[in-house]
C-alpha positions as a Markdown table, in Angstrom:
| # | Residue | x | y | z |
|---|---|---|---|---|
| 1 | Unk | 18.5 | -42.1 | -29.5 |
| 2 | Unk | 19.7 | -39.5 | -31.2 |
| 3 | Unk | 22.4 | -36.6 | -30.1 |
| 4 | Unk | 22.6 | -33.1 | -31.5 |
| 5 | Unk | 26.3 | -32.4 | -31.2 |
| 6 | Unk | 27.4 | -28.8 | -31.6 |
| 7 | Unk | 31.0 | -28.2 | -32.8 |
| 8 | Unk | 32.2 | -24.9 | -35.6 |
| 9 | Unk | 29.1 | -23.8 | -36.3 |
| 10 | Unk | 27.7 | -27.3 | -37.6 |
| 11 | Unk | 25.7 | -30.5 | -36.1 |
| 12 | Unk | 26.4 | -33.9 | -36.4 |
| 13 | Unk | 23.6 | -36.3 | -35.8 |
| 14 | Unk | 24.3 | -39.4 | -34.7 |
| 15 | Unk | 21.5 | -42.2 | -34.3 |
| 16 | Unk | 21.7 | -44.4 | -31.6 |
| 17 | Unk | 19.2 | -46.6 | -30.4 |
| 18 | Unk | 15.9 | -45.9 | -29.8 |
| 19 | Unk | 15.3 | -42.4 | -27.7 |
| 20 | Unk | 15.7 | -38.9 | -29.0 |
| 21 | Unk | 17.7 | -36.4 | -27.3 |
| 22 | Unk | 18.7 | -33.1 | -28.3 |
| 23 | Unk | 20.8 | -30.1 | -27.4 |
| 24 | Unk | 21.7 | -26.2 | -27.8 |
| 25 | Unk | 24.5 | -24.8 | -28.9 |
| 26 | Unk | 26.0 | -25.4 | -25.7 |
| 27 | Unk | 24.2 | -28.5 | -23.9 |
| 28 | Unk | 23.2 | -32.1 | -24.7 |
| 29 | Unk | 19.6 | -32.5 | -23.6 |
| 30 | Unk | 17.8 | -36.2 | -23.8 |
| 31 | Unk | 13.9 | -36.8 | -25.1 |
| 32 | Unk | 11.7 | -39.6 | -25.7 |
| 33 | Unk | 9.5 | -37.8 | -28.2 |
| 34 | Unk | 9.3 | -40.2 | -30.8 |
| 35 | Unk | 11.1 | -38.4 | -33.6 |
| 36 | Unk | 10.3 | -39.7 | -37.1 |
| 37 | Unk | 13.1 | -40.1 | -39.5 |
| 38 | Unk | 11.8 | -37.2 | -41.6 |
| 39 | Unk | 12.1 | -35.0 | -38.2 |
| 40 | Unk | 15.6 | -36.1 | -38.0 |
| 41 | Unk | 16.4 | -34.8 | -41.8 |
| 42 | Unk | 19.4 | -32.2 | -42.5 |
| 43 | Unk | 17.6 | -28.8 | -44.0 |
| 44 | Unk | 17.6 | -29.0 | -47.4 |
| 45 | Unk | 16.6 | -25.2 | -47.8 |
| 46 | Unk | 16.0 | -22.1 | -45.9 |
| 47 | Unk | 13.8 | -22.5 | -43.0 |
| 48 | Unk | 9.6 | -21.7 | -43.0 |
| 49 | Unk | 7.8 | -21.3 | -40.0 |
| 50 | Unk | 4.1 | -22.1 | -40.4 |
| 51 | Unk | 2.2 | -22.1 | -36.9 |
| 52 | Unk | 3.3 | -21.7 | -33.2 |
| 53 | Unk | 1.8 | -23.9 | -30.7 |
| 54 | Unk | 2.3 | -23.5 | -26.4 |
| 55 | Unk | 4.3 | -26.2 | -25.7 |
| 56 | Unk | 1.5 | -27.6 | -24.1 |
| 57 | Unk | -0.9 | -28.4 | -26.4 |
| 58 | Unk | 1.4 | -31.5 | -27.8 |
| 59 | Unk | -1.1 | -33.0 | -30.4 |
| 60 | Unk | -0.8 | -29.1 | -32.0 |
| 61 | Unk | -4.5 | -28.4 | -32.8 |
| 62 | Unk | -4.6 | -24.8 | -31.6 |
| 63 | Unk | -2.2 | -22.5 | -32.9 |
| 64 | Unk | -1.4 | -18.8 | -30.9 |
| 65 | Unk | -0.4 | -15.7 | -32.8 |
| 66 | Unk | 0.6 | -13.9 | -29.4 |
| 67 | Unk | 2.8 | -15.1 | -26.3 |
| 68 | Unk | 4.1 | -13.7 | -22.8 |
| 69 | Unk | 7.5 | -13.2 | -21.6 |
| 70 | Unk | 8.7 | -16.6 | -20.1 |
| 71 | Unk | 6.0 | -19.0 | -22.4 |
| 72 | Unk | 7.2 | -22.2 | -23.9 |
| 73 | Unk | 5.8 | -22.8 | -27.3 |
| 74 | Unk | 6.4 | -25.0 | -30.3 |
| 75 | Unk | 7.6 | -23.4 | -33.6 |
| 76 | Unk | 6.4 | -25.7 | -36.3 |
| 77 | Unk | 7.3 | -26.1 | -40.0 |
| 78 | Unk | 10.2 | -27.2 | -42.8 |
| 79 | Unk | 14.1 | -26.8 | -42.5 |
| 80 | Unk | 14.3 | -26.1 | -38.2 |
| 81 | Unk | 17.2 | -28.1 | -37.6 |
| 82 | Unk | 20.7 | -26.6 | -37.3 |
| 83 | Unk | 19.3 | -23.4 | -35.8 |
| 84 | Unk | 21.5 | -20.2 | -35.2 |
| 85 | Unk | 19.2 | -17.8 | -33.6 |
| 86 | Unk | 15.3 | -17.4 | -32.4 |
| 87 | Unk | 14.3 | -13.8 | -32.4 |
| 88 | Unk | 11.0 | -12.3 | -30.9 |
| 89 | Unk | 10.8 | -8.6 | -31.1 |
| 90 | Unk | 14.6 | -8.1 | -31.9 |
| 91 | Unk | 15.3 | -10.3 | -28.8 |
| 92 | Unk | 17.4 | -13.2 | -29.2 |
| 93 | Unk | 16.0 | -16.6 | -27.0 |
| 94 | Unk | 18.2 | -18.0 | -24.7 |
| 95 | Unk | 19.9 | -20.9 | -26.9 |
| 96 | Unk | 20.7 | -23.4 | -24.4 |
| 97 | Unk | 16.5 | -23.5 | -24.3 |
| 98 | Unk | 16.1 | -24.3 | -27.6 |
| 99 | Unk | 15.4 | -28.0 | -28.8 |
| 100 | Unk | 14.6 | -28.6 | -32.5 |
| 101 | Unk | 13.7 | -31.0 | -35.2 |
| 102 | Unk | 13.5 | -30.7 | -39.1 |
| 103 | Unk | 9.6 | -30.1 | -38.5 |
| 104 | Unk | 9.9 | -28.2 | -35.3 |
| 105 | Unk | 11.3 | -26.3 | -32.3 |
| 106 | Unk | 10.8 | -26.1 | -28.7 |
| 107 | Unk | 11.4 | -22.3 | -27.9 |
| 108 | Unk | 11.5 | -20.1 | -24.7 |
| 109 | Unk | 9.8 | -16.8 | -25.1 |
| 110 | Unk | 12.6 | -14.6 | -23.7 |
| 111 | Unk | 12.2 | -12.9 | -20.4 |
| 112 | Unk | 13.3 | -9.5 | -21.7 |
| 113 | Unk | 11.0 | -7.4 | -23.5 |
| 114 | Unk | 12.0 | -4.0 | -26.5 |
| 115 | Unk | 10.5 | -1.9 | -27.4 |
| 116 | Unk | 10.8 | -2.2 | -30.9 |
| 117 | Unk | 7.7 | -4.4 | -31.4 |
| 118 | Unk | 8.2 | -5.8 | -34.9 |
| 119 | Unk | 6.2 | -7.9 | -33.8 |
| 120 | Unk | 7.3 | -11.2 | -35.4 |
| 121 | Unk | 9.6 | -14.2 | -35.1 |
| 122 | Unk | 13.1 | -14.4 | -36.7 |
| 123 | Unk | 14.5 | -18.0 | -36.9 |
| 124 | Unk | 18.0 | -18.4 | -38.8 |
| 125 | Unk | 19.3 | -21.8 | -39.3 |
| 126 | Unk | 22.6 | -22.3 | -41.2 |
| 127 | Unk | 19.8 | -22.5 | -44.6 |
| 128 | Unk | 18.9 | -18.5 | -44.0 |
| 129 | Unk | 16.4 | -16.9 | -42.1 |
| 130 | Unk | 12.2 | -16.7 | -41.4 |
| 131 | Unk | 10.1 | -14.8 | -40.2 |
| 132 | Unk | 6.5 | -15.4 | -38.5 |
| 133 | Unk | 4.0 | -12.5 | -37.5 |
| 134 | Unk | 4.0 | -12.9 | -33.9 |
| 135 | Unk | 3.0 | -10.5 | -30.7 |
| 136 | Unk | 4.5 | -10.3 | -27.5 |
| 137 | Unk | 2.2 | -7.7 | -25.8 |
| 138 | Unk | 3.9 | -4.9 | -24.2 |
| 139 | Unk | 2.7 | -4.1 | -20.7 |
| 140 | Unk | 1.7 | -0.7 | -19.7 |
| 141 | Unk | 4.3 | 1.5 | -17.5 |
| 142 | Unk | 2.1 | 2.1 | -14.4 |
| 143 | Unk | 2.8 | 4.6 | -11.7 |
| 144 | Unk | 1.2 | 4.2 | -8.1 |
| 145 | Unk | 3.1 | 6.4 | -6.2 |
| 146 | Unk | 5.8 | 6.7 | -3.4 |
| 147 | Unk | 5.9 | 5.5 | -0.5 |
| 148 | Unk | 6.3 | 8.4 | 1.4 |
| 149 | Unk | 5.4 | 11.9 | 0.3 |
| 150 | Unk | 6.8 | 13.5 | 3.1 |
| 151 | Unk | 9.8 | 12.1 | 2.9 |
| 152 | Unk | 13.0 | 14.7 | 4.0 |
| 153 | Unk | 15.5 | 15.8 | 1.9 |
| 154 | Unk | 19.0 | 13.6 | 1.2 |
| 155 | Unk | 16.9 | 10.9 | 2.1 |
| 156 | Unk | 16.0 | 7.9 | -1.0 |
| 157 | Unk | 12.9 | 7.8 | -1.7 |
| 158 | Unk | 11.0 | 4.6 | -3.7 |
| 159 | Unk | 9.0 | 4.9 | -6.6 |
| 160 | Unk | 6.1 | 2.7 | -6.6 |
| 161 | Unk | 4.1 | 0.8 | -9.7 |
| 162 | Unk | 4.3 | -1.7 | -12.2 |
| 163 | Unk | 7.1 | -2.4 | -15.3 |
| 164 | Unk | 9.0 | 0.5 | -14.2 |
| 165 | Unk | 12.5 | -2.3 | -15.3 |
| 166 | Unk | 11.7 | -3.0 | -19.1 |
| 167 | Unk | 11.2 | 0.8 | -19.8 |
| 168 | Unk | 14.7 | 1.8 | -19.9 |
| 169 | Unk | 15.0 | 4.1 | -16.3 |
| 170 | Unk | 18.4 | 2.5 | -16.2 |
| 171 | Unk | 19.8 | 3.7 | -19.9 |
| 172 | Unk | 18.3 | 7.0 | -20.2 |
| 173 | Unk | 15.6 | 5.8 | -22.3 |
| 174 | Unk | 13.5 | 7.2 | -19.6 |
| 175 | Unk | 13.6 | 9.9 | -17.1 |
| 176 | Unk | 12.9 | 11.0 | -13.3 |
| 177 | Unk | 13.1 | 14.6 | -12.7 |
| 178 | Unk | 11.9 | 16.9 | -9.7 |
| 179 | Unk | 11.3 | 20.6 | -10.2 |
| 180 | Unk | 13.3 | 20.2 | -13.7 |
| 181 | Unk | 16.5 | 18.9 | -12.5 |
| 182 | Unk | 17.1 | 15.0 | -13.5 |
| 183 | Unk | 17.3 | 12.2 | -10.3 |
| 184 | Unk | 19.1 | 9.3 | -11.1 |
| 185 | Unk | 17.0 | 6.1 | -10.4 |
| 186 | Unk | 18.4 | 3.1 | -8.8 |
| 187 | Unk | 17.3 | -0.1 | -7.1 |
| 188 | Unk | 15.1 | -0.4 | -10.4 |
| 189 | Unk | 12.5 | -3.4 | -10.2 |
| 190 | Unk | 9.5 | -4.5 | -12.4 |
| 191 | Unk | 7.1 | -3.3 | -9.3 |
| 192 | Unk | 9.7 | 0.3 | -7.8 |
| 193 | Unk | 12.5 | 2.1 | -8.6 |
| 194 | Unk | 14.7 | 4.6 | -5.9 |
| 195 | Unk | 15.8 | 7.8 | -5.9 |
| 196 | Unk | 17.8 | 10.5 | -4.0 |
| 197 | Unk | 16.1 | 13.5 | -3.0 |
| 198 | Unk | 18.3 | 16.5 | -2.6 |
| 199 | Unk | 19.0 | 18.4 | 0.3 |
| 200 | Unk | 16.4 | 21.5 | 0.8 |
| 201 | Unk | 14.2 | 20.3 | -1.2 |
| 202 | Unk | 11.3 | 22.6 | -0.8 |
| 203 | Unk | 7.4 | 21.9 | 0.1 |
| 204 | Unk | 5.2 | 21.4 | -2.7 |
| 205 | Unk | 7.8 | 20.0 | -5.6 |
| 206 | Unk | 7.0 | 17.6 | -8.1 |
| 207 | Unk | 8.8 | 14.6 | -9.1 |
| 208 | Unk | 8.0 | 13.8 | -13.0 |
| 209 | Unk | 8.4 | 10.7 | -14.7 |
| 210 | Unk | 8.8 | 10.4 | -18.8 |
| 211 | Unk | 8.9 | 7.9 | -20.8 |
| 212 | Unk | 7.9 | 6.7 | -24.3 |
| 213 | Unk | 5.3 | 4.0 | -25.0 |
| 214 | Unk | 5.5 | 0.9 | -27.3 |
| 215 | Unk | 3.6 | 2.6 | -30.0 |
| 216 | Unk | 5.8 | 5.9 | -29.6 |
| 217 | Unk | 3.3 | 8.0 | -27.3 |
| 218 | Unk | 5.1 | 10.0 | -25.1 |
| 219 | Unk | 3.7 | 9.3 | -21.3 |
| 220 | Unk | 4.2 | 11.5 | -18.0 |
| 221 | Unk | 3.2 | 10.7 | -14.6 |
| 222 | Unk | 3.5 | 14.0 | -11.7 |
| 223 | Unk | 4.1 | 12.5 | -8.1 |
| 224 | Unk | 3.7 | 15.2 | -5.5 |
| 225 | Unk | 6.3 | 15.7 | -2.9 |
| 226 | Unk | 5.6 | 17.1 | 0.4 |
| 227 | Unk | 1.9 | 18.3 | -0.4 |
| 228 | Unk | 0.2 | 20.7 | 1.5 |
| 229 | Unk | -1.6 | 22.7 | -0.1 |
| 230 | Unk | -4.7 | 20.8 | 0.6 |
| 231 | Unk | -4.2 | 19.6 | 4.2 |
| 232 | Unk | -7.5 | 19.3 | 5.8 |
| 233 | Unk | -6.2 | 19.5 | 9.6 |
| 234 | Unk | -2.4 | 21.2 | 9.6 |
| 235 | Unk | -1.7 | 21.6 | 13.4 |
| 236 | Unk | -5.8 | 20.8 | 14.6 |
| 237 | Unk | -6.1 | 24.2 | 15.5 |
| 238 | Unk | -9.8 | 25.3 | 15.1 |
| 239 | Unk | -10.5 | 21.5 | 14.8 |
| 240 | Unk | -13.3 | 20.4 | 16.6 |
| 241 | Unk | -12.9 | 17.1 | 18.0 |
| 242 | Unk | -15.3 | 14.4 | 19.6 |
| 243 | Unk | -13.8 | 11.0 | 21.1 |
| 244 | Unk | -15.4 | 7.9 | 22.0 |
| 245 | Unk | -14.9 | 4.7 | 23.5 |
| 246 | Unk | -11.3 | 3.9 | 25.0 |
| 247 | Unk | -9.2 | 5.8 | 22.4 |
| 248 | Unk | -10.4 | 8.8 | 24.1 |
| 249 | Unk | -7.6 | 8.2 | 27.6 |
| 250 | Unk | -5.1 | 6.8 | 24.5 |
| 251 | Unk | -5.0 | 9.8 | 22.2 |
| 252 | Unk | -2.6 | 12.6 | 21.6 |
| 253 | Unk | -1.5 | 15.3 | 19.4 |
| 254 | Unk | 2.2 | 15.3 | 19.1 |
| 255 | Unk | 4.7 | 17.0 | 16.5 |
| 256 | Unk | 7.8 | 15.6 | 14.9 |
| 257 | Unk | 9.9 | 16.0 | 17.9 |
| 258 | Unk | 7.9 | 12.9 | 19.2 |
| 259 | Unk | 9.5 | 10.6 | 16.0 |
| 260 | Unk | 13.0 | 10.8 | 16.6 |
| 261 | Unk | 14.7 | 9.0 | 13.9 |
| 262 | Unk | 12.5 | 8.9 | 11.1 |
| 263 | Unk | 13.6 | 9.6 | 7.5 |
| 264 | Unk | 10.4 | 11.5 | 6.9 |
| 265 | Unk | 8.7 | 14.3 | 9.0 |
| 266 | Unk | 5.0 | 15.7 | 8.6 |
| 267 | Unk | 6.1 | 19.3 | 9.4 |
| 268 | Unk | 2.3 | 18.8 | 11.5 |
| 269 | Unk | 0.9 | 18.1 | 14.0 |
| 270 | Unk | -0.2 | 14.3 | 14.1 |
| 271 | Unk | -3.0 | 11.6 | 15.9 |
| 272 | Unk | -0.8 | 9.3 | 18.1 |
| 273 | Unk | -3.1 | 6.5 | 19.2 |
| 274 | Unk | -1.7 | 4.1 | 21.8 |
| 275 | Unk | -3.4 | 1.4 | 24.6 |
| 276 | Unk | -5.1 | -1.5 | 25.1 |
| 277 | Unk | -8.6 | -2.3 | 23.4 |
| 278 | Unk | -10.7 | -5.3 | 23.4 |
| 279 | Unk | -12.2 | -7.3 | 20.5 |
| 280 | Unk | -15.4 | -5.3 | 18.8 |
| 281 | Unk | -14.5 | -2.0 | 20.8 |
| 282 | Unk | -16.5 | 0.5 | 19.7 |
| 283 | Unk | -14.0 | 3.8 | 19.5 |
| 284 | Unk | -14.1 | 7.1 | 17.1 |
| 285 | Unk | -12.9 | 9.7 | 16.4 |
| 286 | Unk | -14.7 | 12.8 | 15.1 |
| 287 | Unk | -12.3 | 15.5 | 12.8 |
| 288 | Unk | -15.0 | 18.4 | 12.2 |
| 289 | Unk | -13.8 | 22.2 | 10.6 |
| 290 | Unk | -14.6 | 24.3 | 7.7 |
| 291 | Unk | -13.3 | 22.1 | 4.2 |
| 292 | Unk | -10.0 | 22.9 | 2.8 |
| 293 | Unk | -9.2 | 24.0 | -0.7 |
| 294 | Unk | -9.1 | 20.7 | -3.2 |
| 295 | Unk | -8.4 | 21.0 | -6.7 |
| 296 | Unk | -11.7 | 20.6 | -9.0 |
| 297 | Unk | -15.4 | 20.8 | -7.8 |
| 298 | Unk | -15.8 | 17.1 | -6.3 |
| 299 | Unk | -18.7 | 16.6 | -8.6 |
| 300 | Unk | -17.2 | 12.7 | -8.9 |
| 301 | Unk | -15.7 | 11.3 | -6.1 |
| 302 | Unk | -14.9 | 8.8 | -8.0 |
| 303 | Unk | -12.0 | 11.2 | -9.0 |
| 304 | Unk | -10.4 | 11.4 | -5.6 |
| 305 | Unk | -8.6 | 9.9 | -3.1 |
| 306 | Unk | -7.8 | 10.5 | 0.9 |
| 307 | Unk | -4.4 | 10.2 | 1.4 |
| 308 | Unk | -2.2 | 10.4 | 5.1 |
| 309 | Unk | 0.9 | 8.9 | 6.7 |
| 310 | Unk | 1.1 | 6.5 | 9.2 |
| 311 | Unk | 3.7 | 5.2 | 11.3 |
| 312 | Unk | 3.7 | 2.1 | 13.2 |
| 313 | Unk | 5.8 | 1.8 | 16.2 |
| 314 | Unk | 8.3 | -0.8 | 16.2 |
| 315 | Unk | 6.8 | -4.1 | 17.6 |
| 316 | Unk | 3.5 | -2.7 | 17.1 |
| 317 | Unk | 2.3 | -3.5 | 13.4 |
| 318 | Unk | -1.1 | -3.1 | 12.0 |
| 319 | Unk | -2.9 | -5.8 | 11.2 |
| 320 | Unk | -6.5 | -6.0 | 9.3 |
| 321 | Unk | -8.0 | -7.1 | 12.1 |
| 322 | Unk | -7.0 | -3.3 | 13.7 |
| 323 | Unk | -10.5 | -2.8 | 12.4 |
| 324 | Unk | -10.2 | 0.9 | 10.9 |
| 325 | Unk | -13.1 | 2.5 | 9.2 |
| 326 | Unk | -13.9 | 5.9 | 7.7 |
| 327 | Unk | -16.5 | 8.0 | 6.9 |
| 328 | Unk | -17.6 | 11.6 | 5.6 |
| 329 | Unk | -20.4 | 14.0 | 6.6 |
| 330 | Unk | -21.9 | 10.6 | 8.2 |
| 331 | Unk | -22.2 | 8.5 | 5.3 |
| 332 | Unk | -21.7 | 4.8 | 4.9 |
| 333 | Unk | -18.8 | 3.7 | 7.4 |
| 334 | Unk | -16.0 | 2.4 | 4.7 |
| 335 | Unk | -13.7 | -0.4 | 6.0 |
| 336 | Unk | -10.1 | -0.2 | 5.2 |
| 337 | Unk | -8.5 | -3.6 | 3.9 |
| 338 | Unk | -5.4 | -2.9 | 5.6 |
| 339 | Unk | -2.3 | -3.5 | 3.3 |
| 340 | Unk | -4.7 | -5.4 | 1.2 |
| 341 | Unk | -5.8 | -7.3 | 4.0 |
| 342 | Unk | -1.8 | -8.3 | 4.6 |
| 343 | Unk | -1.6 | -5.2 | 7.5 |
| 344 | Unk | 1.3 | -3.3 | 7.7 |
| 345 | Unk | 4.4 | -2.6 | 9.6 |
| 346 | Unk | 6.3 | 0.4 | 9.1 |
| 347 | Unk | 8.8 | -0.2 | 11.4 |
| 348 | Unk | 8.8 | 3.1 | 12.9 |
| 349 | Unk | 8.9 | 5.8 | 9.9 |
| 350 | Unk | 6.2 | 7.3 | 8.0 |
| 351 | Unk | 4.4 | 5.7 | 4.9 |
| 352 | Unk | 1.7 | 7.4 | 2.6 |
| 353 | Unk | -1.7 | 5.9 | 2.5 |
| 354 | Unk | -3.9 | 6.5 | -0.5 |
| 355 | Unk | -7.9 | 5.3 | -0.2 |
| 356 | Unk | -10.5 | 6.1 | -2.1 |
| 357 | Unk | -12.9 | 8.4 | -1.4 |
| 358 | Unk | -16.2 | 8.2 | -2.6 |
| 359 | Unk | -16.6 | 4.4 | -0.6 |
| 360 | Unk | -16.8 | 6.6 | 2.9 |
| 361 | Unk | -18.3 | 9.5 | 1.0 |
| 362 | Unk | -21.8 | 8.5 | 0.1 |
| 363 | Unk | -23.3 | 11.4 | 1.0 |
| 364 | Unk | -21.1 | 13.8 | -0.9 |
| 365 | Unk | -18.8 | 16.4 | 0.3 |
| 366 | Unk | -19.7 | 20.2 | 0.4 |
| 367 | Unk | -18.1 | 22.9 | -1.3 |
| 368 | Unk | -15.0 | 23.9 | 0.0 |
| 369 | Unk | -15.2 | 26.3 | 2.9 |
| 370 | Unk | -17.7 | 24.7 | 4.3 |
| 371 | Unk | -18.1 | 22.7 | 7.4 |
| 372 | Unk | -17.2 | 18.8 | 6.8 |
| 373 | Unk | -17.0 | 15.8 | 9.5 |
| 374 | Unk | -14.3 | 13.0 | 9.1 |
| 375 | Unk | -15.0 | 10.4 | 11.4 |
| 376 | Unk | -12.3 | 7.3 | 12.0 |
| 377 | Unk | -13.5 | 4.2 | 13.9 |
| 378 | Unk | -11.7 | 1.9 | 15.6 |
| 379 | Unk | -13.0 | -1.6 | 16.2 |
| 380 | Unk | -10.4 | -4.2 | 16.9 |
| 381 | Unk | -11.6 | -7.8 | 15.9 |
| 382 | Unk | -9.6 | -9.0 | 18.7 |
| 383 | Unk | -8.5 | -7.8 | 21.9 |
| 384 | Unk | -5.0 | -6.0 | 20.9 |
| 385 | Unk | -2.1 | -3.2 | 22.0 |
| 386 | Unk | -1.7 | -0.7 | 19.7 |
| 387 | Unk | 0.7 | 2.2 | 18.9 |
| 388 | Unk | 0.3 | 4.2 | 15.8 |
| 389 | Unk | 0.2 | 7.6 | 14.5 |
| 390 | Unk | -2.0 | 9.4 | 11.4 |
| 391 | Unk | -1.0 | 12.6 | 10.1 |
| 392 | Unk | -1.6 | 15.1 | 7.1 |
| 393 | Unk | -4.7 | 13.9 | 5.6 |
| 394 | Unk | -5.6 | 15.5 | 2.7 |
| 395 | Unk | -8.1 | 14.6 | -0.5 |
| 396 | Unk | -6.4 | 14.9 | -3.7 |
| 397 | Unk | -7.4 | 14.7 | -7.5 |
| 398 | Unk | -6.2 | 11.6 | -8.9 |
């Protein structure tokens, strides 16, 4: 056995029987890894790294050159004991993780990511210090949206997408504004972030997001708030409207006044569906008037997206098997994989929806100005109650 005491900056090994154990700077940690005598040696000069292994591959016959956040891997070379500090991108490991041996060192990749990418290992034992080209990929900021556009002002509003924690929201680094004037973000998460909108807020404003890549490319992303320039139904005046099946006794057009206590409001007119329906229910709903205004010429569809709120009453959520489908100017019914097929509950207030559009679209979509058909099926898998509400659809450029 062997224990790696840690006491003023030096280690004292001490052999005793047969079993190896090992510790950080801070803990005693006991292996059976068969240590050979020459593993156990004091350095006996600066430190050389010369392949990383995951930890996994124990016999070391395939070396990596590139690692994630959160990977174990074996550092292998000369002179590893008495370590100080492991480095990977500027980013010191977590010590009480590290195990070593004269030959090598068990390592976790840390967790945190910088943006410096050096791009190499920095290992300093009491001998000096090595490093080891090595690359942590850096993951792409990605911005999906928020979850509601219509949000009303002094309410928080959440910032939806991917990585939005290790590109520095929280120092500065990085930047939320709307109309120009800087939001503070808080609540910040590797998948959303949160932040205040101001009172009076007007229609039509645009919350910006900034930030700076890995490689030193400045990035923006532009996230409308309250859109509605390109509402395709406003109040459903001049809409022509055909209903089938049950939804037609189960259907209203109400106004805001009817969703007391939200934190968002359409400012429209909305589709309130309530009501029993049985499994396989054949119902739709045909939205039929002259094309609103949409940024670009809709030459690719694949360019676009139909976006709306929906609100779930409370007790009533939406589940995939709601069976909700869509199409345009009669094409190829599209289904909607609610929630990603989880459904969804929005507990009474108003989320935004974004599908894509060229799925229920098949058949194109005329210019704008010109008379267009949006028709919304509803065929429950199983016999259900529902109470929901659909409001401000609009297609938008991507």
């Amino acid at each position: 056995m062997i224990t790696k005491i840690n006491g003023n900056g030096s280690c004292l090994f001490i052999i005793l029987l047969l079993s190896v154990v090992f510790t950080s700077c801070n803990d005693i940690v006991k292996y059976d890894e068969g240590y050979t005598p020459a593993e156990q040696e004091a350095n006996s000069g600066a430190p050389v790294i010369t392949a990383v292994y995951d930890v996994a591959d124990t016999k070391m016959e395939n070396p990596i050159t590139e690692g994630t956040t959160g990977q174990m891997v074996t550092i292998a070379g000369r002179n590893l004991n008495n370590v100080r500090s492991v480095k990977f991108n500027t980013v010191e490991c977590d010590m009480s993780n590290v195990y070593t041996a004269a030959t090598k060192a068990v390592v976790q990749i840390p967790s945190k990511l910088s943006m410096e990418q050096v791009h190499k290992i920095e290992y300093t034992t009491d001998q000096g210090t090595a490093s080891f080209a090595f690359t942590i990929p850096f993951p792409d900021l990605t911005v999906s949206g928020l979850d509601c556009e219509f949000k009303n002002g002094g309410q928080p509003i959440v910032i939806k997408g991917k990585n939005f924690d290790i590109y520095g929201f929280d120092s500065g680094a990085s930047k939320v504004t709307l109309n120009g004037a800087e939001l503070t973000p808080t609540n910040i998460s590797a998948t959303s972030m949160t932040v205040d909108i101001p009172e009076g807020t007007a229609d039509n404003s645009v919350i910006l997001l900034t930030w700076t890549t890995s490689s030193g490319h400045g990035q923006t992303a532009a996230l409308p708030y309250r859109p509605t320039a390109h509402l395709m139904y406003g109040d459903f005046e001049g809409v022509s409207m055909n209903i089938d099946g049950a939804v037609k006794d189960h259907l209203s057009i109400d106004d805001d006044s009817s969703t007391g206590g939200t934190t968002a409001s359409l400012g429209h007119k909305h589709l309130h569906i309530t009501g029993s329906y049985g499994a396989w229910a054949w119902n739709t709903i045909d939205l039929s008037c002259n094309m609103s205004e949409v940024e670009g010429d809709l030459a690719n569809l694949d360019d676009y997206v139909m976006k709306f709120e929906v609100l779930t009453a409370r007790n009533f959520p939406m589940p995939i098997e709601t069976g909700l489908k869509f199409n345009i100017n009669w094409s190829t019914d599209w289904q909607w994989n609610i929630g990603d097929g989880a459904g969804i509950n929005t507990n009474g207030d108003w989320q935004t929806v974004t599908l894509p559009v060229s799925g229920m679209a098949t058949k194109g979509i005329s210019r704008p100005g010109s008379w267009q058909t949006l028709r919304i099926i509803l065929q429950p898998q199983v016999a259900m109650d529902m109470d929901f509400r659909m409001g401000n659809f609009r297609i938008e450029k991507k």
